[in-house]
C-alpha positions, 0 to 999 in steps of 0.5 A, spaced: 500 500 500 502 506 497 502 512 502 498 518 500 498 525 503 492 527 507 487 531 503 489 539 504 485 543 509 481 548 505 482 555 508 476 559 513 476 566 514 477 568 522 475 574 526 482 574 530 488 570 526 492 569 533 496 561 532 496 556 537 504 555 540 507 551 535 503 552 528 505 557 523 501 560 517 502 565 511 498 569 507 497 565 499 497 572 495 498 567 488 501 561 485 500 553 486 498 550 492 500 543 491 501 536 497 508 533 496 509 526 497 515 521 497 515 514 499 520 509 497 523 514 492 516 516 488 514 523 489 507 525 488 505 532 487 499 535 486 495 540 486 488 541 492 483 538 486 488 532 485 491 535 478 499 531 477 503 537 478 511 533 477 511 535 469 510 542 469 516 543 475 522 539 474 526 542 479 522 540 483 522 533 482 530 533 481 529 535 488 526 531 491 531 526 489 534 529 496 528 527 501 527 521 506 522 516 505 514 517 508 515 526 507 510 529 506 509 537 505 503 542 504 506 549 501 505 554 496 509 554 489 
């Protein structure tokens, strides 16, 4: 069984943007939203609505050659 990354959360607007100690945020002003896995050696890049993003990034997936095992990122491109 291949692990896949969880599904992305969704953002919500809040009346008080305070974090909880050990979180951290950004604001998306534009770009790509994309969920990165790596599990033994295979990357999976896609985007919130599951579209395959690893052909139009090589640099990314050259990169990602670096990356241990069971990783998975949530970030803005």
């Amino acid at each position: 069984m291949t692990w896949m990354p969880p599904e992305p959360m969704l953002a919500a607007p809040t009346p008080e943007p305070v974090l909880l100690p050990g979180w951290a945020a950004e604001v998306k002003w534009d770009g790509f939203r994309a969920l990165l896995s790596v599990e033994t050696g295979r990357l999976v890049l896609r985007s919130r609505q599951g579209t395959d993003l690893a052909p139009a990034f090589p640099e990314i997936r050259a990169a990602s050659a670096q990356l241990p095992d069971a990783t998975a990122l949530d970030g803005v491109m």
